[in-house]
ZAMARGU-4260 file (C-alpha; in steps of 0.2 Angstrom, whole numbers, plus 5000, padded with zeros to 4 digits):
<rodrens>
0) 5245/5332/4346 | 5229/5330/4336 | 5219/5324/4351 | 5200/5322/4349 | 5187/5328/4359
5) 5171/5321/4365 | 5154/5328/4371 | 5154/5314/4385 | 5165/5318/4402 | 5181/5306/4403
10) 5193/5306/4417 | 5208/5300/4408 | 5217/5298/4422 | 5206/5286/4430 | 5205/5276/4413
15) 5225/5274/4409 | 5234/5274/4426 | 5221/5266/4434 | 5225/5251/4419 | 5243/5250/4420
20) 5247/5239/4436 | 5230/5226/4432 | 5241/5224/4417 | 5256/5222/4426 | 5247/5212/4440
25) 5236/5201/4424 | 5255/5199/4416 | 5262/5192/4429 | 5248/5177/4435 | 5248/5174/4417
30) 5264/5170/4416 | 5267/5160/4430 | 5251/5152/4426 | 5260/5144/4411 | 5278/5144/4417
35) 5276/5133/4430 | 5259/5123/4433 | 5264/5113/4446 | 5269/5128/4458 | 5260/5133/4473
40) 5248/5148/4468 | 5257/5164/4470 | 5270/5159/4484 | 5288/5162/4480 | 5302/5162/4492
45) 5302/5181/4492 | 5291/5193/4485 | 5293/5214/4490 | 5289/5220/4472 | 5291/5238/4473
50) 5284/5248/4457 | 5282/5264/4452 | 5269/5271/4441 | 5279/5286/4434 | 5292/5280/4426
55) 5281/5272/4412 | 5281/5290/4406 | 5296/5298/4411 | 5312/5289/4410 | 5318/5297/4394
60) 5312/5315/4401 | 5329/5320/4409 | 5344/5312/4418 | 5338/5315/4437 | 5324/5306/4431
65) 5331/5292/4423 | 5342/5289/4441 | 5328/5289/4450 | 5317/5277/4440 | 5330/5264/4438
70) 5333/5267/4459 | 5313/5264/4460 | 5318/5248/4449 | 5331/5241/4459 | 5327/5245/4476
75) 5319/5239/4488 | 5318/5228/4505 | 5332/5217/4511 | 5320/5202/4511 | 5320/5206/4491
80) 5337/5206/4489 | 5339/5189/4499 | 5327/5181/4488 | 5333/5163/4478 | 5333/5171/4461
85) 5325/5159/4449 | 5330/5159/4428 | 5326/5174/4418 | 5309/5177/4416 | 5301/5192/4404
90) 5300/5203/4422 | 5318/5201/4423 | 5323/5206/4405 | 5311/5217/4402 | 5308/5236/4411
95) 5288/5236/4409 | 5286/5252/4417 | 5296/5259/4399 | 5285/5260/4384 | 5271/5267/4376
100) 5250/5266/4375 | 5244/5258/4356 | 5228/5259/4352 | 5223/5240/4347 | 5205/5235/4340
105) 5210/5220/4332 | 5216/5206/4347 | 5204/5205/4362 | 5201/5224/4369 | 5190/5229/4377
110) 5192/5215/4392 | 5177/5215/4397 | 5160/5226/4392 | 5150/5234/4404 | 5135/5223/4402
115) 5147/5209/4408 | 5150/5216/4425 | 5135/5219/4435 | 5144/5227/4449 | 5153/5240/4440
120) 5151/5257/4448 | 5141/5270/4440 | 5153/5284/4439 | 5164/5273/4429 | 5149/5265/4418
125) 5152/5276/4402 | 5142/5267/4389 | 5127/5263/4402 | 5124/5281/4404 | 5126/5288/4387
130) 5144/5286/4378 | 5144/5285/4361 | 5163/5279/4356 | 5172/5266/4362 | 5189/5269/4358
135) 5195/5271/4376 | 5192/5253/4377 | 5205/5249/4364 | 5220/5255/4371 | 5233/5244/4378
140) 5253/5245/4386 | 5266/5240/4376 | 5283/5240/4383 | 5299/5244/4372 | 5307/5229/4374
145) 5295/5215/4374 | 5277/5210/4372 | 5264/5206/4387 | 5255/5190/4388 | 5237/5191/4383
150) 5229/5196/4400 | 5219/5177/4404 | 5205/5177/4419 | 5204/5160/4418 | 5223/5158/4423
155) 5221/5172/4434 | 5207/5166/4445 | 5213/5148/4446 | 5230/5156/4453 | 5217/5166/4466
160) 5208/5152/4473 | 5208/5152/4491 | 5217/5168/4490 | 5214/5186/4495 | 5220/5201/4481
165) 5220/5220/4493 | 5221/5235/4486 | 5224/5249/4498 | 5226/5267/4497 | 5214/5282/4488
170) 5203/5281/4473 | 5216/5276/4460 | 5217/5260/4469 | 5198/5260/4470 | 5198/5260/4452
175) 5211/5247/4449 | 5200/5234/4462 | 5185/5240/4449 | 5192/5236/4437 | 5201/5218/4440
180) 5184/5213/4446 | 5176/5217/4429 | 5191/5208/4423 | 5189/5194/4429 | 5170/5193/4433
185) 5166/5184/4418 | 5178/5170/4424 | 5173/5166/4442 | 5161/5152/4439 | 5147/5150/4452
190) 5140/5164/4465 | 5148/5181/4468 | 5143/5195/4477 | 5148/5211/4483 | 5150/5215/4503
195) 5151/5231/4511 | 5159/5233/4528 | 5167/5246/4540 | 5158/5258/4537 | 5159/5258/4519
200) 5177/5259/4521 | 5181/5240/4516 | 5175/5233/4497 | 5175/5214/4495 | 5171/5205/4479
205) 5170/5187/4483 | 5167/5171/4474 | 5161/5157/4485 | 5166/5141/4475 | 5183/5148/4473
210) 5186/5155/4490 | 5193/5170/4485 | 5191/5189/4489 | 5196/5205/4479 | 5194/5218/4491
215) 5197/5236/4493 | 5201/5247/4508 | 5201/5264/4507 | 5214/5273/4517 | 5218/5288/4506
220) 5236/5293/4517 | 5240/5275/4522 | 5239/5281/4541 | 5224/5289/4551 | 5220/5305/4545
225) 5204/5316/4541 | 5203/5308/4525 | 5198/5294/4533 | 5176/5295/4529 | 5176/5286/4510
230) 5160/5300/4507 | 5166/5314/4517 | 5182/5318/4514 | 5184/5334/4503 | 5194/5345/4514
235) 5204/5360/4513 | 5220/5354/4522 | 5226/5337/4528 | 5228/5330/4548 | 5236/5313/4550
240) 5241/5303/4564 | 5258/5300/4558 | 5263/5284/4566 | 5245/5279/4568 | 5245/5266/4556
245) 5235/5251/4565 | 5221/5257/4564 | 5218/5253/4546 | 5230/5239/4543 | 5225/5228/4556
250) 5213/5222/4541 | 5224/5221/4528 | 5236/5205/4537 | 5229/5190/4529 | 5229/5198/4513
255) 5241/5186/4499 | 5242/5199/4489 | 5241/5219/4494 | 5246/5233/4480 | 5244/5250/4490
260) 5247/5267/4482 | 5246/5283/4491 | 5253/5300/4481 | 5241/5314/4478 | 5234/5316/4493
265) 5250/5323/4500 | 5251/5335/4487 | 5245/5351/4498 | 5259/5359/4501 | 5256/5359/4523
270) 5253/5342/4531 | 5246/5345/4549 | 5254/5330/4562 | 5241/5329/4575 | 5248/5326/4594
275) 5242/5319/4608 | 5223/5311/4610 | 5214/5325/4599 | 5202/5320/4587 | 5208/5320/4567
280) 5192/5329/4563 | 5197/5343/4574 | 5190/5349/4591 | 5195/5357/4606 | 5206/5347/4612
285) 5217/5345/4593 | 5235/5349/4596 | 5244/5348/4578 | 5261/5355/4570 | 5266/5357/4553
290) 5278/5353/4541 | 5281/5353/4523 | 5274/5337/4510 | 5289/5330/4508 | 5296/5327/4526
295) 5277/5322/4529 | 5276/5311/4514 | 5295/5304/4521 | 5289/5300/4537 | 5273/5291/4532
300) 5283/5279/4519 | 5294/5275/4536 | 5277/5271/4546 | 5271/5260/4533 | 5287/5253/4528
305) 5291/5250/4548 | 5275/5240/4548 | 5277/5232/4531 | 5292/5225/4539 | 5285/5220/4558
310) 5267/5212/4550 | 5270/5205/4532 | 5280/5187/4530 | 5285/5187/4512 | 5284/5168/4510
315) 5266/5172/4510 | 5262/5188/4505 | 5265/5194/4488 | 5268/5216/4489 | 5265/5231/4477
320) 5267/5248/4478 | 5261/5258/4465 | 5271/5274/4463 | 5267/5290/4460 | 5251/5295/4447
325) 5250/5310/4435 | 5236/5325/4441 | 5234/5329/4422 | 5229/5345/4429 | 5238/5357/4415
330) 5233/5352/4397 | 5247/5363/4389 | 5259/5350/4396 | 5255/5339/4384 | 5252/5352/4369
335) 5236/5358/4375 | 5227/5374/4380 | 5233/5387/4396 | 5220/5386/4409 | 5213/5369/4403
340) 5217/5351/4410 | 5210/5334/4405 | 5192/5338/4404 | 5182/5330/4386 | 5201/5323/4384
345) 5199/5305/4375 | 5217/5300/4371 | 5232/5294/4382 | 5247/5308/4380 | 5259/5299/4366
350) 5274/5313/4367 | 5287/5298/4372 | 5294/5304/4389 | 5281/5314/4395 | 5285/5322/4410
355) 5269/5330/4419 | 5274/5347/4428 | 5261/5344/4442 | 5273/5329/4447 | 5284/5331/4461
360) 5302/5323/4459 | 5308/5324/4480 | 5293/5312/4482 | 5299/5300/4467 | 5318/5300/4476
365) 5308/5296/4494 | 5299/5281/4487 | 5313/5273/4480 | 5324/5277/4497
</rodrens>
């Protein structure tokens, strides 16, 4: 595939699927932006947007796959199908999940520079701590059938004011938060600052003259589990409280806008379901049975979707779910050596319908149920 390598560590799956819904999400503001001045910031009639990560890569990779992606793209809640369907917009017309990464140094990439964004993270500040190239900033999605709109943080963060954006779920969500704040921190006019709260557990960007938050919560399995500790959680199994869901999303209610994602933590192939009082951690008093992924992935997608339902008034609240996201854990799927995965890797995979092995298609056909 001719890739190139580097000296430097890149985690290319942070860098590309951790991209793809800020454009998705930076697309959409800035087209509404300039549809429609005069409407209230991001309030619809409607708005359960339910999206799926995988099919950017994999909806020419075989026939099964195709079904379920276009399910995934025309599924989802009743309140979505009720909606007042307004003209035909680019989202409408135009499958944005289906098209390819171009490399593109000569519009406005990157969309922002490290030296722009004071609170970027250190594990994701490449040149700060040595990085040579900066190619990786110059790759951006270009669907088949249509162009995006130049990604606008001006537009964007007017459409925010008074608003909170949540993103829920593991640390591909942790990275999209990271990096719509860089996005747009050169926009926010005025003081902003970064707050820390619940035990670490809760991220909240905020820019007082706007009134406006972009937060982060992590909850890795969506529900309680013993994933739970943002700094200690690198376990050898997984325990969840199955239905216990409010714990955590008793903070995300007054959010406008809430993308959640939750995949790769229910890739072990035994999920414990804790029963009765017992602690997640384990102890003496832990009851638990056990059951397969899937089921357990089934039955946590129903919890959250049951409280989706209950909690969430779509008249207000706009909703994403980010499907699932390639481990990139076995490079000879993309042309590359046995026994090697993405390590020193510093090109997106361009084989057009790439379909990753480590991906599991039951879970894609449960999401889109």
């Amino acid at each position: 595939m001719g890739k190139k390598h580097s000296s430097m560590v890149w985690d290319m799956k942070t860098m590309f699927h951790c991209s793809i819904v800020m454009f998705f999400l930076g697309g959409l503001a800035t087209l509404s932006f300039y549809r429609n001045n005069n409407q209230e910031a991001l309030s619809s009639n409607t708005k359960a947007t339910h999206t799926n990560a995988t099919t950017i890569t994999s909806t020419t990779a075989n026939a099964n796959i195709d079904d379920i992606s276009k399910k995934n793209r025309t599924q989802g809640f009743d309140h979505q199908r009720r909606r007042k369907i307004a003209p035909p917009s680019l989202i409408e017309t135009c499958d944005l999940f289906s098209g390819r990464w171009v490399h593109d140094n000569k519009s406005h990439y990157p969309l922002y520079k490290e030296d722009e964004c004071p609170l970027m993270h250190g594990d994701l500040a490449c040149q700060t701590y040595g990085r040579k190239d900066s190619k990786y900033q110059q790759w951006r999605w270009q669907p088949h059938g249509c162009d995006f709109p130049r990604f606008d943080g001006k537009a964007i963060v007017e459409r925010l004011k008074g608003k909170r954006l949540l993103f829920v779920g593991d640390s591909v969500n942790r990275n999209q938060w990271d990096s719509m704040m860089c996005m747009l921190y050169s926009s926010i006019p005025g003081k902003k600052k970064l707050k820390l709260g619940l035990n670490r557990t809760l991220y909240s960007f905020q820019a007082r003259d706007y009134n406006m938050s972009i937060d982060y919560y992590w909850a890795p399995m969506l529900v309680e589990s013993n994933g739970d500790d943002p700094s200690n959680h690198s376990l050898n199994h997984r325990t969840v409280r199955i239905e216990s869901i409010e714990k955590h999303a008793r903070h995300w209610v007054d959010a406008d806008i809430l993308v959640f994602n939750t995949y790769l933590w229910w890739r072990l192939p035994i999920i414990r379901l804790l029963k009765g009082p017992g602690s997640v951690l384990g102890g003496p008093n832990q009851v638990y049975y056990e059951i397969d992924n899937v089921r357990a992935y089934k039955k946590v997608l129903k919890t959250w979707s049951k409280w989706v339902l209950t909690h969430i008034n779509p008249a207000k609240t706009k909703m994403f779910f980010m499907g699932l996201t390639a481990t990139h854990s076995k490079a000879k799927d993309w042309g590359g050596k046995n026994q090697e995965t993405c390590y020193k890797e510093t090109e997106p995979v361009t084989l057009d319908g790439f379909w990753e092995s480590g991906t599991i298609p039951q879970m894609l056909r449960i999401l889109g149920d």
